[in-house]
MOPAC internal coordinates of N, CA, C and O (Angstrom, degrees):
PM7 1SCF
backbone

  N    0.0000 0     0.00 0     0.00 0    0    0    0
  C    1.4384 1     0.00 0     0.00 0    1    0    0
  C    1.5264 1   107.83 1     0.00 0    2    1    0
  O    1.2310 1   118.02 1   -37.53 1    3    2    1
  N    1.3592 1   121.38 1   142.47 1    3    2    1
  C    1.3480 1   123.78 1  -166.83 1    5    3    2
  C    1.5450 1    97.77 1  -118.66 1    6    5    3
  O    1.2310 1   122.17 1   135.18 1    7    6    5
  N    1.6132 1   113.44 1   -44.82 1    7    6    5
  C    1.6685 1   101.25 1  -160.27 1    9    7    6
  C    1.4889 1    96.26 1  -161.21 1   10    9    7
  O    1.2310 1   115.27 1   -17.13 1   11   10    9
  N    1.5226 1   126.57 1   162.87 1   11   10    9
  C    1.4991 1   131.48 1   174.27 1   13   11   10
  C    1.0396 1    92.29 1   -46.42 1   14   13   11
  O    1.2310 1    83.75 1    73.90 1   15   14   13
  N    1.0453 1   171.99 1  -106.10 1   15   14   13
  C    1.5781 1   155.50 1  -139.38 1   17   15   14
  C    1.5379 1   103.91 1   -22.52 1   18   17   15
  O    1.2310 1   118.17 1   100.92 1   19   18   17
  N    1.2158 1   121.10 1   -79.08 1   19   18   17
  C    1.3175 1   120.63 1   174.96 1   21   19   18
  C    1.1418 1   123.08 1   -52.24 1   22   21   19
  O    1.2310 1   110.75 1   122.74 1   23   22   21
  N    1.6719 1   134.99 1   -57.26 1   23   22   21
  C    1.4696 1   120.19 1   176.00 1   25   23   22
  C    1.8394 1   105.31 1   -51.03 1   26   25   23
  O    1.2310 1   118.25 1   148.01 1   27   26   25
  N    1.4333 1   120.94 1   -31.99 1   27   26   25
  C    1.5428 1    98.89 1  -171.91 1   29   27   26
  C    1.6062 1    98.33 1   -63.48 1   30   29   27
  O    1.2310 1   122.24 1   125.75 1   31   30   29
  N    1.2125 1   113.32 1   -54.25 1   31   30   29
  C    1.7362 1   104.84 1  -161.97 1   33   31   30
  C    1.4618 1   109.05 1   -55.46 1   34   33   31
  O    1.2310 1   116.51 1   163.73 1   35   34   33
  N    1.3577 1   124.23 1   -16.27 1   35   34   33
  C    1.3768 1   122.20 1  -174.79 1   37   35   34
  C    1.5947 1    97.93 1  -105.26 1   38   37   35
  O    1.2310 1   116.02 1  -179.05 1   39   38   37
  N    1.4419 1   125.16 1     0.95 1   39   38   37
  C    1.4801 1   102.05 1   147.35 1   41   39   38
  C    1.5299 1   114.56 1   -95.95 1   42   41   39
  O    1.2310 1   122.32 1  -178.09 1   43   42   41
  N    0.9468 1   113.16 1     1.91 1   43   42   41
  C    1.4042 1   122.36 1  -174.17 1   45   43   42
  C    1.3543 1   106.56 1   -78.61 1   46   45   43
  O    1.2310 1   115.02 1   126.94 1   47   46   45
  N    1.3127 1   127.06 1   -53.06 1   47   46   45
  C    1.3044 1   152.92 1  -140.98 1   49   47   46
  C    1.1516 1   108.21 1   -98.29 1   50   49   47
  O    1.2310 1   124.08 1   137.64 1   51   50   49
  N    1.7302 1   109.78 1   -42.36 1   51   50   49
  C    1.6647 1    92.86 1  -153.60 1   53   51   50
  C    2.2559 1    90.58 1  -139.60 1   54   53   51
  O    1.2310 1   131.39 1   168.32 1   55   54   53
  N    1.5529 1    95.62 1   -11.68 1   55   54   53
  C    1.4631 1    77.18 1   155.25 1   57   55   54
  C    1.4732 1   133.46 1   -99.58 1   58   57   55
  O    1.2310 1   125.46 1  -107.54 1   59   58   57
  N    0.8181 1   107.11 1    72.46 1   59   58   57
  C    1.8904 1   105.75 1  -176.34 1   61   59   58
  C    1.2055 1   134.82 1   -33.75 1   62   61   59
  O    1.2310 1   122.87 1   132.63 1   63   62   61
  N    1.4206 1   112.11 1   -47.37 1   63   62   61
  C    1.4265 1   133.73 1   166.54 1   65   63   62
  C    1.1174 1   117.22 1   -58.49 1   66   65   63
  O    1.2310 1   123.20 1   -78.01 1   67   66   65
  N    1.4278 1   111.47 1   101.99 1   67   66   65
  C    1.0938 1   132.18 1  -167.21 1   69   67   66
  C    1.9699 1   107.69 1   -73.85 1   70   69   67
  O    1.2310 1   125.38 1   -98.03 1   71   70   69
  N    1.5557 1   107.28 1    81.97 1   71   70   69
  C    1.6062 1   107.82 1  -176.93 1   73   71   70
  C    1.8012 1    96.05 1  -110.97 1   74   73   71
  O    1.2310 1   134.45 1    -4.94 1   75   74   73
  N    1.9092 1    89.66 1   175.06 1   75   74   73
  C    1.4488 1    99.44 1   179.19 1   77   75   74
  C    1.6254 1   102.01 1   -79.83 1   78   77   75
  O    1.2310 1   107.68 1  -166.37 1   79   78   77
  N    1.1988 1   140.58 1    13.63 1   79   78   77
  C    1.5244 1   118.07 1  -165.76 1   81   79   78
  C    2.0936 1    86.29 1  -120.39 1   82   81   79
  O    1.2310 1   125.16 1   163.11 1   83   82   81
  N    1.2021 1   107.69 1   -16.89 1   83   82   81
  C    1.5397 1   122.27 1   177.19 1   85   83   82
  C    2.0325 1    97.69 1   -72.74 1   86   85   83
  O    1.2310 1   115.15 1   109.52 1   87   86   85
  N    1.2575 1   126.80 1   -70.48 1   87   86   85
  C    1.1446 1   142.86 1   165.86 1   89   87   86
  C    1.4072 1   116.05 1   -30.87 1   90   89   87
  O    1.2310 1   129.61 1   121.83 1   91   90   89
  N    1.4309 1    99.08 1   -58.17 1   91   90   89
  C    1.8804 1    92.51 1   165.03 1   93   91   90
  C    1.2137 1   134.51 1   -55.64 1   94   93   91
  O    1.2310 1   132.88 1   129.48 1   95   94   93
  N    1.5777 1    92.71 1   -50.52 1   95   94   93
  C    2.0495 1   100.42 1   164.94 1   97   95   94
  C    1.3900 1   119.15 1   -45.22 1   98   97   95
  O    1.2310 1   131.39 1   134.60 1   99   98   97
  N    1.3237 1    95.62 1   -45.40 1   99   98   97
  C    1.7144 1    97.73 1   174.14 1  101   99   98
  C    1.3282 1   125.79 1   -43.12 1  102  101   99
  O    1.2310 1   129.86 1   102.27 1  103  102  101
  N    1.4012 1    98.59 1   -77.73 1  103  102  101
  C    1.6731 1   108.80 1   162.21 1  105  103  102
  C    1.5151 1   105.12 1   -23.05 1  106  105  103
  O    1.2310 1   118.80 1    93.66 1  107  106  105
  N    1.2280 1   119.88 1   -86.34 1  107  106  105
  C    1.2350 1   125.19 1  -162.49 1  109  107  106
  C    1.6233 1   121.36 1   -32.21 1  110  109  107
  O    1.2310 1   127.01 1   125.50 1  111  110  109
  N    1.3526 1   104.11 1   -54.50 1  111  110  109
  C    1.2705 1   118.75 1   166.92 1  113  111  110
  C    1.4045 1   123.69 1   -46.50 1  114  113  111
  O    1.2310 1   123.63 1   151.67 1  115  114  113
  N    1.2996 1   110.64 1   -28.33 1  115  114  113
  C    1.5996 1   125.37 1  -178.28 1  117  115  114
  C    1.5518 1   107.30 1   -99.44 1  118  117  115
  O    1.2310 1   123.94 1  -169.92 1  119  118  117
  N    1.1661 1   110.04 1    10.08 1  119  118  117
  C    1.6029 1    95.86 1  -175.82 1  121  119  118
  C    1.7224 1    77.56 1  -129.47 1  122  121  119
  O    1.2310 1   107.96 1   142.96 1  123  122  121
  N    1.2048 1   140.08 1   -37.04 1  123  122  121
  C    1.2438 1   125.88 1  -178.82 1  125  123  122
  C    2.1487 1   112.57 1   -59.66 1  126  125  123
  O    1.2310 1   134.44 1   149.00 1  127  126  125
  N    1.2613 1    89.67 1   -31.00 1  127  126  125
  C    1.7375 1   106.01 1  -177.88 1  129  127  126
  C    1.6379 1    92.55 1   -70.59 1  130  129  127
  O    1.2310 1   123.02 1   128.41 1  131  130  129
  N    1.4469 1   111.82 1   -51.59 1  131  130  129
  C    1.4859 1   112.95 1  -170.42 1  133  131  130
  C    1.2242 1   114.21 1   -54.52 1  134  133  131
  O    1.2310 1   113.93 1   152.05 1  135  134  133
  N    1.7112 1   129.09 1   -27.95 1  135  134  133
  C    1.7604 1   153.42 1  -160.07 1  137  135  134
  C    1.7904 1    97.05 1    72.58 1  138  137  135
  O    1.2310 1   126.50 1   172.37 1  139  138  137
  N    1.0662 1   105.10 1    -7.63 1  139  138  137
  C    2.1070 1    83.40 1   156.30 1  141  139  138
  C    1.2124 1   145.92 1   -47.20 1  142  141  139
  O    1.2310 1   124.07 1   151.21 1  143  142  141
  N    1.6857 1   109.80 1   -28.79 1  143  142  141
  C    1.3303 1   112.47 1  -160.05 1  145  143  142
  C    1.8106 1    82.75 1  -141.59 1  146  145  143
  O    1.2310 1   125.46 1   -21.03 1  147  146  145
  N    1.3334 1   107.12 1   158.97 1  147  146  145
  C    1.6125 1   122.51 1   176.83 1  149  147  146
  C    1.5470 1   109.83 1   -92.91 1  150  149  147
  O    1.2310 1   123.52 1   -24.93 1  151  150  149
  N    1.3242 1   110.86 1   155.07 1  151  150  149
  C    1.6503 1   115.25 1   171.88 1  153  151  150
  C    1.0804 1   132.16 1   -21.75 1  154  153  151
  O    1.2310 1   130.39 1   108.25 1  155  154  153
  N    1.5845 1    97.57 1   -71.75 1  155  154  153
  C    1.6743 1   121.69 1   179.86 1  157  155  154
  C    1.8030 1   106.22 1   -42.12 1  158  157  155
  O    1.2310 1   124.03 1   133.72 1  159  158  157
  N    1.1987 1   109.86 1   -46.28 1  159  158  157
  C    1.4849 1    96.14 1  -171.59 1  161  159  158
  C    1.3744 1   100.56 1   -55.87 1  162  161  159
  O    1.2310 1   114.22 1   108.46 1  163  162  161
  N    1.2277 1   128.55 1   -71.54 1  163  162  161
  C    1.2143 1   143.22 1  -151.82 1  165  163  162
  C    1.7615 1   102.92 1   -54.48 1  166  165  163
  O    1.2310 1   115.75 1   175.14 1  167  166  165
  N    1.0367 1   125.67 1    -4.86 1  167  166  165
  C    1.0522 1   127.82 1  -148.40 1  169  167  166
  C    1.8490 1   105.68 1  -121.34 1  170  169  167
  O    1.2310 1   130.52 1   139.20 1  171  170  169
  N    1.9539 1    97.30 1   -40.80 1  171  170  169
  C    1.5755 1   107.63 1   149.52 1  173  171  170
  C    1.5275 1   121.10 1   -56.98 1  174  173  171
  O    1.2310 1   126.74 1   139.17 1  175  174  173
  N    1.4118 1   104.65 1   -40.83 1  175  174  173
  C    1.3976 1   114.00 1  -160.34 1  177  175  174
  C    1.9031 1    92.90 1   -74.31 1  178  177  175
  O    1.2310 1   115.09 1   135.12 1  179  178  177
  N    1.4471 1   126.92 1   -44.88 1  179  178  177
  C    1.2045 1   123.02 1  -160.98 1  181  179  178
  C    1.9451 1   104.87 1   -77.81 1  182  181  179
  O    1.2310 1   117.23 1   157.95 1  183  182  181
  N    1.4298 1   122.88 1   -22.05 1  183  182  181
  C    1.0853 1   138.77 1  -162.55 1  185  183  182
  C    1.5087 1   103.66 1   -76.37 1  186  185  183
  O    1.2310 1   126.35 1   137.23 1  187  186  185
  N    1.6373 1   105.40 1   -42.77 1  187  186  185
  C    1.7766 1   119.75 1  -178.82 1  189  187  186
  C    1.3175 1   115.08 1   -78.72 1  190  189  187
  O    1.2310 1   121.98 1   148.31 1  191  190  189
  N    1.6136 1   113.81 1   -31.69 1  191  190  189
  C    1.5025 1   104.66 1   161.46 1  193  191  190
  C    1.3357 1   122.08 1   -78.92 1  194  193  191
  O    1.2310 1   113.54 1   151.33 1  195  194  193
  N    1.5200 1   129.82 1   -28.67 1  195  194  193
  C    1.4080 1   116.12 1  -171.31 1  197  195  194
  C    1.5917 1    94.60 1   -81.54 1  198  197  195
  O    1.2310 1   114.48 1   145.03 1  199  198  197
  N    1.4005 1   128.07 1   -34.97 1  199  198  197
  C    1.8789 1   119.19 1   164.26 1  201  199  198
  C    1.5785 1    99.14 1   -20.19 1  202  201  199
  O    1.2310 1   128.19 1   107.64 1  203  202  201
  N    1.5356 1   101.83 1   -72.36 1  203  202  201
  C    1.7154 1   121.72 1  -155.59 1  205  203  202
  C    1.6974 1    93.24 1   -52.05 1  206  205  203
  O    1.2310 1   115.94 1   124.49 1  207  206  205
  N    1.1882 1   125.31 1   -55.51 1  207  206  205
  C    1.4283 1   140.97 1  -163.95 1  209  207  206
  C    1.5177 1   109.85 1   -63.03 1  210  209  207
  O    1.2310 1   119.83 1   152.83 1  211  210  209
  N    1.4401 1   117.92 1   -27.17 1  211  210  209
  C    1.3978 1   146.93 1  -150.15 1  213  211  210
  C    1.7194 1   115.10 1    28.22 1  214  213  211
  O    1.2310 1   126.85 1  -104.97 1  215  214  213
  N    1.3133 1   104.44 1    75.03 1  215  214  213
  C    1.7633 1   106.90 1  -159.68 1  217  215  214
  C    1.6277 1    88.81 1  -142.03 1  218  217  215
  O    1.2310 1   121.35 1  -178.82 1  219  218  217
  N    1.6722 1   115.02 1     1.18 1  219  218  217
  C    1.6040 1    99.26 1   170.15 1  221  219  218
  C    1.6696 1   109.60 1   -78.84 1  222  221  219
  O    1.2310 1   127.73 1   -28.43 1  223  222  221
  N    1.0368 1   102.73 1   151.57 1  223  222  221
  C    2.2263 1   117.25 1   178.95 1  225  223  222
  C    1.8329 1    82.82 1  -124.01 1  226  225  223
  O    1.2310 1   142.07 1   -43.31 1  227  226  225
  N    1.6582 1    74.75 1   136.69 1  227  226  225
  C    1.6821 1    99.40 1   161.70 1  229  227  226
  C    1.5290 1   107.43 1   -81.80 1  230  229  227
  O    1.2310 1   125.23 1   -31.02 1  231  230  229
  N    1.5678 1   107.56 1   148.98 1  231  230  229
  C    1.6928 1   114.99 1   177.13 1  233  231  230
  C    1.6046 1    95.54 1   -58.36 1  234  233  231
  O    1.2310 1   120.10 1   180.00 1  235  234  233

């Protein structure tokens, strides 16, 4: 993953399960695309759903 572009399509894509920690990322992602919100959030927010999702890989 390089940038909110990519974490959205890969919550899009590959989290299905429709949860609240999936929904937040979303948001986040959409307000970082929007310039409302900064990286880092989006980046907590995308880290706690793919945990929940269990689809994060260590570098």
């Amino acid at each position: 993953m390089f940038d909110v572009n990519d974490a959205a399509a890969i919550l899009l894509r590959d989290l299905s399960r429709r949860t609240g920690k999936r929904k937040i990322a979303m948001d986040a992602c959409r307000k970082v695309l929007r310039g409302e919100a900064h990286p880092p959030a989006a980046r907590r927010a995308f880290v706690a759903a793919a945990l929940e999702a269990k689809i994060l890989r260590s570098d």
